[in-house]
Residue frames as a rotation matrix with the C-alpha (Angstrom) as fourth column:
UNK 1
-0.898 0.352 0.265 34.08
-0.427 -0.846 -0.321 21.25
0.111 -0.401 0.909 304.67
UNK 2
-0.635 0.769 0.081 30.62
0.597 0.554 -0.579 20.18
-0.490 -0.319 -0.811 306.26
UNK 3
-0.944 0.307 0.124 27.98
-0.190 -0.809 0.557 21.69
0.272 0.502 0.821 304.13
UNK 4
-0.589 0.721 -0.366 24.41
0.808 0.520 -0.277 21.54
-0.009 -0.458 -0.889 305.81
UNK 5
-0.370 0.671 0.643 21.16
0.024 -0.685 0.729 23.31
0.929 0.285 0.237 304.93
UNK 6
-0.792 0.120 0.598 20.11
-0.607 -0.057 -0.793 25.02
-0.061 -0.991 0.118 308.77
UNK 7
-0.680 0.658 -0.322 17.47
0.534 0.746 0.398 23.12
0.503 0.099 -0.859 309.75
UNK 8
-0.650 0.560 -0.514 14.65
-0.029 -0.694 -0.719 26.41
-0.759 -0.453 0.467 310.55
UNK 9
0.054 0.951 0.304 11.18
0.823 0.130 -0.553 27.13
-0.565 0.280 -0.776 309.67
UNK 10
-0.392 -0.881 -0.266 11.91
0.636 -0.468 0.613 29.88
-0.665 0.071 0.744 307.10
UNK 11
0.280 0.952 0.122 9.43
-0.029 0.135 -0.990 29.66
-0.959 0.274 0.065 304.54
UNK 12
0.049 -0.785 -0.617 12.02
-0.583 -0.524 0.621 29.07
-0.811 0.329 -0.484 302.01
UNK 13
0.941 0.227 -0.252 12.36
-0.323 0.826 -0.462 27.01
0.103 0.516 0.850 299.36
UNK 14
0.794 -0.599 0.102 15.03
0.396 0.638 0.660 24.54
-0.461 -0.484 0.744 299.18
UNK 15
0.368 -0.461 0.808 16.79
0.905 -0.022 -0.424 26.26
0.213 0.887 0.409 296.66
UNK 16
0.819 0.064 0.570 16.18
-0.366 -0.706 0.606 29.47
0.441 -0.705 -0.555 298.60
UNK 17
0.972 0.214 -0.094 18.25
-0.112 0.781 0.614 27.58
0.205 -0.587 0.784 301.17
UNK 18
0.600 -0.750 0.279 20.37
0.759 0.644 0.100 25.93
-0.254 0.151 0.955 299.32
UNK 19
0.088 -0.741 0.666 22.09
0.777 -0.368 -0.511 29.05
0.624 0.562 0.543 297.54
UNK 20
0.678 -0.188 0.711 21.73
-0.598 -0.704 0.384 31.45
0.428 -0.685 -0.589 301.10
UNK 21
0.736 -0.593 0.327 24.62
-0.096 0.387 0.917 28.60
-0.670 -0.706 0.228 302.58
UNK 22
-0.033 -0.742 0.669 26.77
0.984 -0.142 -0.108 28.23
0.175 0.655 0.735 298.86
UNK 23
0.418 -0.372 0.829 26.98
0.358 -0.771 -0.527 32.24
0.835 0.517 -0.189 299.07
UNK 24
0.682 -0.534 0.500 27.94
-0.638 -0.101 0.763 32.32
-0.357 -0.840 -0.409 303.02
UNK 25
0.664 -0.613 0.429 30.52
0.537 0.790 0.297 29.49
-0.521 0.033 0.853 301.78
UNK 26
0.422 -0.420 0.804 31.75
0.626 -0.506 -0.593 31.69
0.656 0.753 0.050 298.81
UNK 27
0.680 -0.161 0.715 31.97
-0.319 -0.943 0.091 34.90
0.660 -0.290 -0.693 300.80
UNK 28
0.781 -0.254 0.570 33.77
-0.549 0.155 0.821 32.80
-0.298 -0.955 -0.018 303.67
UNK 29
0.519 -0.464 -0.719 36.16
-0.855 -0.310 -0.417 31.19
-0.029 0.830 -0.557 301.34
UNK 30
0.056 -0.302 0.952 35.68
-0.256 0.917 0.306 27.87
-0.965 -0.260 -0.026 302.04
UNK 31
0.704 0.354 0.615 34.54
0.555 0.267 -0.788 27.31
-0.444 0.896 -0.009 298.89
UNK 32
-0.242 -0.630 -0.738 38.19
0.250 -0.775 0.580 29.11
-0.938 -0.044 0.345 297.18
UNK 33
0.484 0.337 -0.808 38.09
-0.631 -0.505 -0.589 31.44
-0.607 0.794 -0.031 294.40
UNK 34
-0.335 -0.742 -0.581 39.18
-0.942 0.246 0.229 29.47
-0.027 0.624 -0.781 291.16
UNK 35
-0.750 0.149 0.644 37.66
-0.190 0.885 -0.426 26.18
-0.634 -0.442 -0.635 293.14
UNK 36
-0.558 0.784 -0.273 34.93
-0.194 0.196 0.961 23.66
0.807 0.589 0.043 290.92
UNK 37
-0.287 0.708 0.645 31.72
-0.638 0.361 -0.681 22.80
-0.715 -0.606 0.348 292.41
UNK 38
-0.902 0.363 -0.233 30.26
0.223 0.855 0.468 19.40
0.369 0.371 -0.852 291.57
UNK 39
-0.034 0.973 0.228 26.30
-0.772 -0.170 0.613 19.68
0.635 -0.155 0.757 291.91
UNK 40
0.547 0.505 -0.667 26.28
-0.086 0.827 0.556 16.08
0.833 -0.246 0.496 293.20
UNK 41
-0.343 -0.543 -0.766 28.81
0.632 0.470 -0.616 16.44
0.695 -0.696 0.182 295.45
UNK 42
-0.925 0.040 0.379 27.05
-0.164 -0.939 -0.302 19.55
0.344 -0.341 0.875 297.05
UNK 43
-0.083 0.949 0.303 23.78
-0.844 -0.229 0.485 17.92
0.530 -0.215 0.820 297.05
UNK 44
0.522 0.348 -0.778 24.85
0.091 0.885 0.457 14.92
0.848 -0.310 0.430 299.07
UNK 45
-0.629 -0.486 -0.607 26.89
0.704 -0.025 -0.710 16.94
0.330 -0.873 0.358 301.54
UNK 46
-0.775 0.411 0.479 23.61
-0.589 -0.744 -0.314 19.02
0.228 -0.526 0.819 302.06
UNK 47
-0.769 0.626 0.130 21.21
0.440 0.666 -0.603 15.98
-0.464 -0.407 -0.787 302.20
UNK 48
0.045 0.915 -0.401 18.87
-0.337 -0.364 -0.869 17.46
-0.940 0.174 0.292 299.01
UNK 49
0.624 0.496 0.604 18.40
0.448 0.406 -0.797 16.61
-0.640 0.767 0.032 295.05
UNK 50
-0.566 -0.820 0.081 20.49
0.735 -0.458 0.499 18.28
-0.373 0.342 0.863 292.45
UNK 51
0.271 0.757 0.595 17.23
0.758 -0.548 0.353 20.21
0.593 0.356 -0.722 291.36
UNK 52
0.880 0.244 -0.408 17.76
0.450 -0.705 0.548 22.93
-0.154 -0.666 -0.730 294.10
UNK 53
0.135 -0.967 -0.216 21.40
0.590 -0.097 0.802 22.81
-0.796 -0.236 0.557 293.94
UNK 54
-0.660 -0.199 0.724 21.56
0.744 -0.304 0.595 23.49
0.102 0.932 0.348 289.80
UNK 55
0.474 0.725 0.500 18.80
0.738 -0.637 0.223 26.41
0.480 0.263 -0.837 290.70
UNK 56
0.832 -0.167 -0.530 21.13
0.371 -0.543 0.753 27.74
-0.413 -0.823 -0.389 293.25
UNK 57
-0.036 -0.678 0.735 23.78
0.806 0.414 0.422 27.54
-0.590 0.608 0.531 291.05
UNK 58
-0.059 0.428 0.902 22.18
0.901 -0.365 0.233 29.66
0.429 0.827 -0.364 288.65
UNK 59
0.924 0.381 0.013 21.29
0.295 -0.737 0.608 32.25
0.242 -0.558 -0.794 291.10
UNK 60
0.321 -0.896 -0.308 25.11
0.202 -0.252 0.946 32.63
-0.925 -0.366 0.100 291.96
UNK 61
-0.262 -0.409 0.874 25.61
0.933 0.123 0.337 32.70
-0.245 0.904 0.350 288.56
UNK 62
0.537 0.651 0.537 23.15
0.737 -0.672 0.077 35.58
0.411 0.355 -0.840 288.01
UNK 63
0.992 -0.117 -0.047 25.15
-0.048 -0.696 0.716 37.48
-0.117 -0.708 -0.696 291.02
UNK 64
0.480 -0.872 -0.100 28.82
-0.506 -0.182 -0.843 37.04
0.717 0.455 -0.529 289.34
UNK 65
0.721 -0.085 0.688 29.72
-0.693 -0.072 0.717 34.34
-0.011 -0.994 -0.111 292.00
UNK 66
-0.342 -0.426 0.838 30.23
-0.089 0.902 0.423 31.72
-0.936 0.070 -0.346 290.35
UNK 67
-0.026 0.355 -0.934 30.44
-0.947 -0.309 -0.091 30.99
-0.321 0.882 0.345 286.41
UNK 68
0.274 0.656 0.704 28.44
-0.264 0.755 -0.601 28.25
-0.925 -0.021 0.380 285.23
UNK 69
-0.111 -0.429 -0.896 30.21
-0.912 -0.314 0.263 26.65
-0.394 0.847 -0.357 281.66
UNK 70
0.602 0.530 -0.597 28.82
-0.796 0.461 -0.393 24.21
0.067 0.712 0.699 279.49
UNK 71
0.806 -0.194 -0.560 30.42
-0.299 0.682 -0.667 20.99
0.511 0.705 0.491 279.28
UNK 72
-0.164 -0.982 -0.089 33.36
0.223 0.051 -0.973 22.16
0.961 -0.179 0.211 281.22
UNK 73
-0.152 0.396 -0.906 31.51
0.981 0.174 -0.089 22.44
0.122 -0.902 -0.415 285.19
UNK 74
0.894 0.143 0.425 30.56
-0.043 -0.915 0.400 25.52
0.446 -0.376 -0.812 287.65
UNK 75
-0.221 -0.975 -0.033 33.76
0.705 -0.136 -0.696 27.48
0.674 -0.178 0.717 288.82
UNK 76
0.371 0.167 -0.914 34.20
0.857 -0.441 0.267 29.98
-0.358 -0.882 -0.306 291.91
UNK 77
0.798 0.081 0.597 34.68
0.301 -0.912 -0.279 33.25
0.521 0.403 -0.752 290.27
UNK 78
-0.253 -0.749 -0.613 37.95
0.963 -0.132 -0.236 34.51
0.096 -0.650 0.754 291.64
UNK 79
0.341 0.379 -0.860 37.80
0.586 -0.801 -0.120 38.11
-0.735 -0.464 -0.495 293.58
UNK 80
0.100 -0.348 0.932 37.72
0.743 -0.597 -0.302 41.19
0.661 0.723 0.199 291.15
UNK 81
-0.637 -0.321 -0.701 39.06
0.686 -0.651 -0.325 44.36
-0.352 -0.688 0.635 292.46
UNK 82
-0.990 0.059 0.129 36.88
0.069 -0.591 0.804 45.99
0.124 0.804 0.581 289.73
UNK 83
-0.058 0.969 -0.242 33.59
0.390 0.245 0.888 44.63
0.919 -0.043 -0.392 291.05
UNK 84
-0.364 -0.066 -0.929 34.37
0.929 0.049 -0.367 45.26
0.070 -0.997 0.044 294.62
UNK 85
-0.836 -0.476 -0.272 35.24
0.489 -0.872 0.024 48.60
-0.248 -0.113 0.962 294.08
UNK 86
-0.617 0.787 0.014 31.67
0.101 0.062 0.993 48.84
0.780 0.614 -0.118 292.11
UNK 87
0.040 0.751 -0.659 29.52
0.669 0.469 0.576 47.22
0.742 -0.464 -0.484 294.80
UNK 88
-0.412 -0.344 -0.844 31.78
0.745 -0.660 -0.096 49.83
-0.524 -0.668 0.528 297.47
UNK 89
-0.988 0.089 -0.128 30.29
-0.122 -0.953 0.278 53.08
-0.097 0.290 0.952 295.21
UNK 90
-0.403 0.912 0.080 26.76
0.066 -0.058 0.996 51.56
0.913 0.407 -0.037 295.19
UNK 91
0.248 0.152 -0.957 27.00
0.953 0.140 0.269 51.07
0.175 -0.978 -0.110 298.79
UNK 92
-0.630 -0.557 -0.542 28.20
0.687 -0.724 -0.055 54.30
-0.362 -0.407 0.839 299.64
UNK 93
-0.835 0.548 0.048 25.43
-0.223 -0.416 0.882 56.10
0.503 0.726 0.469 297.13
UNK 94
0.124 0.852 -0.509 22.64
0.135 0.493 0.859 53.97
0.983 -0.175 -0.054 298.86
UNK 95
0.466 0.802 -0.374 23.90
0.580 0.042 0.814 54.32
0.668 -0.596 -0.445 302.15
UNK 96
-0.869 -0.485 -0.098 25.67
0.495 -0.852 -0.170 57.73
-0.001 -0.196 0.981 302.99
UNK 97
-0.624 0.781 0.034 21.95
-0.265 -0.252 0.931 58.36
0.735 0.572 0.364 302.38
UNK 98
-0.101 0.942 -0.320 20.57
0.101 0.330 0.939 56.59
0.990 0.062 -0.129 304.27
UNK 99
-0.339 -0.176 -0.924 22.54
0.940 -0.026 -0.340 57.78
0.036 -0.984 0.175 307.27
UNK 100
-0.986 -0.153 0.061 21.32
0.152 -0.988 -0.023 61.04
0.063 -0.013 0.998 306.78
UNK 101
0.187 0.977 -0.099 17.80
-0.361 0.162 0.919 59.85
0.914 -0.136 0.383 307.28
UNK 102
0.234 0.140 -0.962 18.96
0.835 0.478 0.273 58.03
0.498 -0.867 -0.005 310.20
UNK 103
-0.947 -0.299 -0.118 20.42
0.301 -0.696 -0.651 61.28
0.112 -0.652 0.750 311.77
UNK 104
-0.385 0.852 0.355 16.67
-0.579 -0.523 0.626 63.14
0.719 0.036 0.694 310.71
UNK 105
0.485 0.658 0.576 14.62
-0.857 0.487 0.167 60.00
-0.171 -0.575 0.800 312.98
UNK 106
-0.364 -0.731 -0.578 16.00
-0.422 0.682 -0.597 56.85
0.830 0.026 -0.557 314.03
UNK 107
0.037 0.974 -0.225 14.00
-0.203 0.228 0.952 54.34
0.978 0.010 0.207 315.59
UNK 108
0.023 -0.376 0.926 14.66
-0.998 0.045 0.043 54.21
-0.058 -0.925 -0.375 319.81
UNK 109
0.847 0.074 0.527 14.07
-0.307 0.877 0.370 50.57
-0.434 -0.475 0.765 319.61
UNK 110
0.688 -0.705 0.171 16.44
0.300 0.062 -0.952 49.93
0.660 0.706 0.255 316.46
UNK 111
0.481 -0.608 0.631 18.85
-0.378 -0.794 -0.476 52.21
0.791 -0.010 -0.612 318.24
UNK 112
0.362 -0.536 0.762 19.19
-0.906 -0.012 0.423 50.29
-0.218 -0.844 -0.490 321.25
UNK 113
0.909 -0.120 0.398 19.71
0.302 0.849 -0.434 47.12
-0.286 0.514 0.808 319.10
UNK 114
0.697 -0.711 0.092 23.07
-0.276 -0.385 -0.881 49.00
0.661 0.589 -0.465 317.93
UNK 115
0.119 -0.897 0.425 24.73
-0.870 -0.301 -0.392 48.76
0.479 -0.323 -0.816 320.73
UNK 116
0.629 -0.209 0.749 23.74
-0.048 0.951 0.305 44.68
-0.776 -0.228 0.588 321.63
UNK 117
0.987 -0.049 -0.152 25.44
-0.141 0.178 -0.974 44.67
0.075 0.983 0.169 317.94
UNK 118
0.684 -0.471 0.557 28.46
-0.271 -0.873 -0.405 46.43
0.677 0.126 -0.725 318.99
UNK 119
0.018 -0.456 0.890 29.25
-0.963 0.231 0.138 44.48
-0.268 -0.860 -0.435 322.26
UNK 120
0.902 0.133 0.411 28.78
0.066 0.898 -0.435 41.40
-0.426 0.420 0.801 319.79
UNK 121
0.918 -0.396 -0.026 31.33
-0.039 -0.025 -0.999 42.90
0.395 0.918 -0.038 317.69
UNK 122
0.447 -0.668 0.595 33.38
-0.851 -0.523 0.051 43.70
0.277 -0.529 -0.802 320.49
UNK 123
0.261 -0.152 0.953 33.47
-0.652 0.701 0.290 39.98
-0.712 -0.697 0.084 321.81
UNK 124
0.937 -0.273 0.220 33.84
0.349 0.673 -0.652 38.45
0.030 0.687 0.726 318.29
UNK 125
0.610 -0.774 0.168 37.16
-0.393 -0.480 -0.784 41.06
0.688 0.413 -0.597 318.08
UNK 126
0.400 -0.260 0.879 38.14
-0.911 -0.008 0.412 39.34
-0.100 -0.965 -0.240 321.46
UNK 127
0.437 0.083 0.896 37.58
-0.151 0.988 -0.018 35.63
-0.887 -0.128 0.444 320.48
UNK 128
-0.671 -0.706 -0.224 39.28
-0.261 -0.057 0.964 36.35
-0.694 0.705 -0.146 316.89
UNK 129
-0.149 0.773 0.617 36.44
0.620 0.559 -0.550 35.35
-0.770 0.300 -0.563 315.39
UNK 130
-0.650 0.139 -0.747 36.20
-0.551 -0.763 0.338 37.52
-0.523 0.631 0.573 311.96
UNK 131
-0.811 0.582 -0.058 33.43
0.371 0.589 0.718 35.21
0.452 0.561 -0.694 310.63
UNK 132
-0.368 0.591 -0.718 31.70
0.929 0.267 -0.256 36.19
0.041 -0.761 -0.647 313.44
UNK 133
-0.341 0.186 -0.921 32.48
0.053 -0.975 -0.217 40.10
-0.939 -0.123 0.323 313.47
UNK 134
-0.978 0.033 0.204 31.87
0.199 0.430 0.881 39.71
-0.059 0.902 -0.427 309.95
UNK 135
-0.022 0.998 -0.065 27.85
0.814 0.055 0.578 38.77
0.580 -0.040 -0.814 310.05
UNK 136
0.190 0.571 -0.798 27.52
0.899 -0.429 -0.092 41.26
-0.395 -0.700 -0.595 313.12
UNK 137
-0.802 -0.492 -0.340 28.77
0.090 -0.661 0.745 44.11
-0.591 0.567 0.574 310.44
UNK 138
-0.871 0.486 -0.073 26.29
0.163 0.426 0.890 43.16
0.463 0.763 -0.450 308.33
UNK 139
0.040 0.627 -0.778 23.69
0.967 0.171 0.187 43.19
0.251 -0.760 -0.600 311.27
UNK 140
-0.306 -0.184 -0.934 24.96
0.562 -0.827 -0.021 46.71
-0.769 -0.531 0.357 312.46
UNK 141
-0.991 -0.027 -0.130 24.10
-0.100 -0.490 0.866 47.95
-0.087 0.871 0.483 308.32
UNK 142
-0.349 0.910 -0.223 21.01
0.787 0.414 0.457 46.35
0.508 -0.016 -0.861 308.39
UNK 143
0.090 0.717 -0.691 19.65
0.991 -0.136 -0.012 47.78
-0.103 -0.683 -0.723 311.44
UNK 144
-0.788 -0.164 -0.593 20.69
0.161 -0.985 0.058 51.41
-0.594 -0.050 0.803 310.44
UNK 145
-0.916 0.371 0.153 18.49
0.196 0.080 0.977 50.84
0.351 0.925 -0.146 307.51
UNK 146
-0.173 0.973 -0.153 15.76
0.817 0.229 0.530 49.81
0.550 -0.033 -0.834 309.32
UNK 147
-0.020 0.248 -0.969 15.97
0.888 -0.440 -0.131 52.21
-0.459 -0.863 -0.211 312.08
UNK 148
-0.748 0.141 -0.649 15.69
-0.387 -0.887 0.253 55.27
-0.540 0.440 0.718 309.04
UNK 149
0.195 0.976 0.101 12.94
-0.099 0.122 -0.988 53.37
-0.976 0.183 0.121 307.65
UNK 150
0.323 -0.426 -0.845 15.11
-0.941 -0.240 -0.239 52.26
-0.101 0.873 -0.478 304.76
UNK 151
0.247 -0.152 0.957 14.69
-0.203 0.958 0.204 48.71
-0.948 -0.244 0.206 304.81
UNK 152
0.614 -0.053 0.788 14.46
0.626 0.641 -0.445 48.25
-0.481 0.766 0.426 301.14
UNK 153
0.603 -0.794 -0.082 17.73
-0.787 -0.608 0.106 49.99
-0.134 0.001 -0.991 300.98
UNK 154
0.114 -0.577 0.809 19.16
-0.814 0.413 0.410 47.64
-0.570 -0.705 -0.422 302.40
UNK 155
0.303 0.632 0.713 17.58
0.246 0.671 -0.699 44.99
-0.920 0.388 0.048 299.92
UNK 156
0.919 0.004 -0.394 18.89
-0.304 -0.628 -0.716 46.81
-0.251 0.778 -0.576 297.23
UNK 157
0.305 -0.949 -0.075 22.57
-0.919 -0.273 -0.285 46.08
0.250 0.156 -0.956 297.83
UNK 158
0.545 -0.035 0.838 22.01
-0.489 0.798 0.352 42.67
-0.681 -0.601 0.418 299.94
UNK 159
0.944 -0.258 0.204 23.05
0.329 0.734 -0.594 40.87
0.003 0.628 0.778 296.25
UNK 160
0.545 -0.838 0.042 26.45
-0.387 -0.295 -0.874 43.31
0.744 0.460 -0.484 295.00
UNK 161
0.509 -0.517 0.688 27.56
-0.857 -0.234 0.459 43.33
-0.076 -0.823 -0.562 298.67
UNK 162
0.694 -0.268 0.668 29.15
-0.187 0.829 0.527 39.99
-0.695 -0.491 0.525 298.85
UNK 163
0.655 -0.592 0.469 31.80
0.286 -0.380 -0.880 41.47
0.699 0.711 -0.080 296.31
UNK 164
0.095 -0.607 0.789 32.94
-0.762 -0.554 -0.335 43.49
0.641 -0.569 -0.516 299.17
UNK 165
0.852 0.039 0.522 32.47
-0.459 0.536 0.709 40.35
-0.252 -0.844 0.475 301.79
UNK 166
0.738 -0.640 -0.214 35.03
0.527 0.744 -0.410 38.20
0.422 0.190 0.887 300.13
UNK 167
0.039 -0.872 0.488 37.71
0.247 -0.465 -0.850 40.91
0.968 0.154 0.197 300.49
UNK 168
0.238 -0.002 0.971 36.38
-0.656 -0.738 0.159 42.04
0.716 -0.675 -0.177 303.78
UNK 169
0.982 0.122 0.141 36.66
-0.187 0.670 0.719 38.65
-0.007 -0.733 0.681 305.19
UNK 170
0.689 -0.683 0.242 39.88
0.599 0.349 -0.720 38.86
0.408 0.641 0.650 304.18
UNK 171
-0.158 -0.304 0.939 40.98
-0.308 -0.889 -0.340 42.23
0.938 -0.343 0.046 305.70
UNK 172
0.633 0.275 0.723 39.39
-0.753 0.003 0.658 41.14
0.179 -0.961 0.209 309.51
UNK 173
0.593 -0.661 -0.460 42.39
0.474 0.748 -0.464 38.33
0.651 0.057 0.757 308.88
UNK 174
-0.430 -0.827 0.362 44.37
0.303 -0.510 -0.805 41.43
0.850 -0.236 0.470 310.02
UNK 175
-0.259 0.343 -0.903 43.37
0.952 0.249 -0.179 41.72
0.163 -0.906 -0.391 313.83
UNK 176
-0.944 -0.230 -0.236 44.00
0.237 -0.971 -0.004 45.58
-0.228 -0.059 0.972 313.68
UNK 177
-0.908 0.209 0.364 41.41
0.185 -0.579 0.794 45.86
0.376 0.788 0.488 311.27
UNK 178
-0.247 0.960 -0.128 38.40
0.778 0.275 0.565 44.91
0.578 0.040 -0.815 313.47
UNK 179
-0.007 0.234 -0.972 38.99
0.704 -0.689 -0.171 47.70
-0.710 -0.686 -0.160 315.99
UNK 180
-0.945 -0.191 -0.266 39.45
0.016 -0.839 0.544 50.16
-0.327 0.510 0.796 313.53
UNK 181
-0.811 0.584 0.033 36.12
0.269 0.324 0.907 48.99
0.519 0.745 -0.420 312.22
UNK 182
0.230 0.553 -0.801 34.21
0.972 -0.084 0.221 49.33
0.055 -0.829 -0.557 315.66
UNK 183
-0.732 -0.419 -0.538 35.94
0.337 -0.908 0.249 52.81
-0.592 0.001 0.806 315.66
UNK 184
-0.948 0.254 0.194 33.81
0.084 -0.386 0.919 53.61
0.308 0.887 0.344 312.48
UNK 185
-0.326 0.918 -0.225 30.70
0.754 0.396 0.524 51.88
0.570 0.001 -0.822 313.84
UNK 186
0.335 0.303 -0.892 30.47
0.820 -0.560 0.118 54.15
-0.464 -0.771 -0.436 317.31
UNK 187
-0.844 -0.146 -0.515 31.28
0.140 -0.989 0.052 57.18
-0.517 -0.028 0.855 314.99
UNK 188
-0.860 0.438 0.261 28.59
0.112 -0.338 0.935 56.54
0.498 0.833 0.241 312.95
UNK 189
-0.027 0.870 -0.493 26.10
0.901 0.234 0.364 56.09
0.432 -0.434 -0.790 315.74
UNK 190
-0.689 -0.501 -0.523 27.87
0.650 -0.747 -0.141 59.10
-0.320 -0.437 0.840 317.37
UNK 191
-0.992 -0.056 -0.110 26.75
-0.046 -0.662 0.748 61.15
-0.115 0.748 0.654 314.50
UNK 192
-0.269 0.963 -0.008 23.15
-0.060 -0.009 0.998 60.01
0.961 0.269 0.060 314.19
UNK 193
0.086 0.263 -0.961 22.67
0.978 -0.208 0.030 60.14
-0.192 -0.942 -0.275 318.36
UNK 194
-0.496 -0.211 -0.843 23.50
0.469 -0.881 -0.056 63.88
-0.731 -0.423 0.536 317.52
UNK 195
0.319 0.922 -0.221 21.31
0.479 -0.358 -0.802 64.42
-0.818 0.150 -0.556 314.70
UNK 196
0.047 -0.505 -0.862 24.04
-0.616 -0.694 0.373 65.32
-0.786 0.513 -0.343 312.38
UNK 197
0.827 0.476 0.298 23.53
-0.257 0.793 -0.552 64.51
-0.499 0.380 0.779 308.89
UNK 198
0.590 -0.706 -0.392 26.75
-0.640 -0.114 -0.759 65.41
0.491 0.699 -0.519 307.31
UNK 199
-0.192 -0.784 0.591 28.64
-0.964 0.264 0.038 63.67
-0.186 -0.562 -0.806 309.98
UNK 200
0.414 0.126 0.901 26.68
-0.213 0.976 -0.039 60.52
-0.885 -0.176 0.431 309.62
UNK 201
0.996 0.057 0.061 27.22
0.039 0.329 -0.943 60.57
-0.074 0.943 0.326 305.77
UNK 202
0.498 -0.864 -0.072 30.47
-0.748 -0.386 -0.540 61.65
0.439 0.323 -0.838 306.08
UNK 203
-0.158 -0.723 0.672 31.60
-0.880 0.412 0.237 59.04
-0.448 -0.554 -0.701 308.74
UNK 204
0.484 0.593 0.643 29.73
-0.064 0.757 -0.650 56.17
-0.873 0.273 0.404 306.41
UNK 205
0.829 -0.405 -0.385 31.91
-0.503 -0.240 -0.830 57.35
0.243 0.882 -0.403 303.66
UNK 206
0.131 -0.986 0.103 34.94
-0.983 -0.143 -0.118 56.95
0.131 -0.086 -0.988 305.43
UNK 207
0.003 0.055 0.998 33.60
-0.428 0.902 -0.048 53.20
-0.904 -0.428 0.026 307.10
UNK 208
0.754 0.119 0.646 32.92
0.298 0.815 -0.497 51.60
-0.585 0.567 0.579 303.64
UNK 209
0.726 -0.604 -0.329 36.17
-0.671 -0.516 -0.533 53.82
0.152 0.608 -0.780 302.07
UNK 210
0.476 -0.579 0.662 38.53
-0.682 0.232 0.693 51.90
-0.555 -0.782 -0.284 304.38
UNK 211
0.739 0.273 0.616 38.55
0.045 0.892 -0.449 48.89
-0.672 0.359 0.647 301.85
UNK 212
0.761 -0.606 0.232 40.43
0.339 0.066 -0.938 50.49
0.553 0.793 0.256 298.92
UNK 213
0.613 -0.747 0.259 43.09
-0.773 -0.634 0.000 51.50
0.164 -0.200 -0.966 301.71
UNK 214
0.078 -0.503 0.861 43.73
-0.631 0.644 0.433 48.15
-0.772 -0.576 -0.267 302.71
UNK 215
0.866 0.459 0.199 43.31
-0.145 0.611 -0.779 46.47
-0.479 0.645 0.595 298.89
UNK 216
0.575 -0.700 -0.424 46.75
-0.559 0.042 -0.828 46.73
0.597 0.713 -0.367 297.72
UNK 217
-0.256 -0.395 0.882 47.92
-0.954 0.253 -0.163 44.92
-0.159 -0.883 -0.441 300.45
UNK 218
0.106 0.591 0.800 45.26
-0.508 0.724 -0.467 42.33
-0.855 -0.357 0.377 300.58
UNK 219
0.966 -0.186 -0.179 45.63
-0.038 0.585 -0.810 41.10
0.256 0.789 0.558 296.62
UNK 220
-0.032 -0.999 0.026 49.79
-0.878 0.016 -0.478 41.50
0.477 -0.038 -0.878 297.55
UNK 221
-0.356 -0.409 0.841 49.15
-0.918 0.324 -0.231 39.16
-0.178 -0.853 -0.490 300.08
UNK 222
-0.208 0.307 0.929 46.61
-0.019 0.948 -0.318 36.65
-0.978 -0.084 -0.192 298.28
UNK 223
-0.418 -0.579 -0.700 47.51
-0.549 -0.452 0.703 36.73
-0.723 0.678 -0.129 294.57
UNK 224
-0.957 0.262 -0.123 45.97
0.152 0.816 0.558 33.32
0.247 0.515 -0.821 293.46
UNK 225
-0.526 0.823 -0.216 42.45
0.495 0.089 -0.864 34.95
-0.692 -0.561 -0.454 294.71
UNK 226
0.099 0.795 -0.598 41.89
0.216 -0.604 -0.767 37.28
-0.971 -0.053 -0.231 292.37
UNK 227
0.841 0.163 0.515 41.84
0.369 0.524 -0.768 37.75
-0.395 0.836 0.381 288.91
């Protein structure tokens, strides 16, 4: 796998950086559950020091990504079903909420950003591309946030979520799943274009429920992922 810190004006530190491309790796399962990481070998396929790496390191550590053991190296956490399922009830709590603010006011600019989102998602579901539809999921949460003025919502969950990414990147394996997903997305806009809060909260339930329908499947199908 090519690891490579982007090369943008962020205002990041390297470490910053260095663990925002190991946790897209994790979540994207190059990097498999169960798999070591070598610091040096990470910090000469990113072209930085091991100082940034062993801080990033840590920081995945802190977020249950990876577990960090004396003597004996850093491992890739394999996927719990127990954490997911966690991160899926904090998400739902945080933002079944926050659609119900987005139904009350919901910014017009934000709003037309949904639907560049949407025809993104549409063309990633076209090109197979579930890395792709992936991030623009992620992008489509986001911008509800912002557009109810609930950015640091959003911020709140940014760390658990990537419990639920591993599995979800997993699930958009299954082509079905991405339309079914767009299905969710244009009900939830539906629902906040009409001002309705129960509907938004209620269809936001159902979009981040979807997971535990398709989890017994998904560990059936990849056994050596998870714990």
């Amino acid at each position: 796998m090519n690891l490579e810190i982007l090369k943008i004006e962020t205002g990041e530190s390297t470490a910053a950086q260095v663990e925002r491309d190991l946790r897209e790796a994790i979540i994207r399962l190059d990097f498999a559950p169960g798999s070591r990481l070598s610091e040096q070998d990470i910090a000469t396929r990113m072209g930085v020091s091991r100082q940034p790496v062993r801080e990033a390191l840590i920081a995945l550590g802190k977020s249950k990504l990876v577990d960090i053991r004396p003597n004996r190296g850093t491992v890739v956490v394999k996927i719990s079903a127990r954490q997911m399922m966690e991160a899926r009830f904090v998400r739902e709590v945080i933002e079944t909420a926050v659609a119900r603010r987005a139904s009350e006011n919901f910014d017009a600019w934000t709003r037309r950003k949904l639907d560049g989102i949407l025809a993104r998602q549409r063309s990633a579901m076209e090109a197979h591309d579930h890395n792709w539809f992936r991030k623009e999921d992620e992008q489509f949460h986001i911008a509800i946030a912002e557009g109810a003025g609930c950015a640091l919502a959003w911020n709140a969950i940014s760390d658990i979520k990537a419990h639920m990414d591993r599995v979800c990147n997993l699930q958009l394996r299954n082509p079905a799943s991405m339309g079914n997903l767009i299905g969710q997305h244009e009900k939830i806009v539906m629902a906040i274009d009409g001002k309705d809060a129960d509907a938004a909260a209620d269809a936001m339930r159902v979009h981040l429920n979807g997971i535990l329908t398709d989890l017994p499947q998904i560990e059936s199908d990849n056994p050596g992922l998870f714990e």
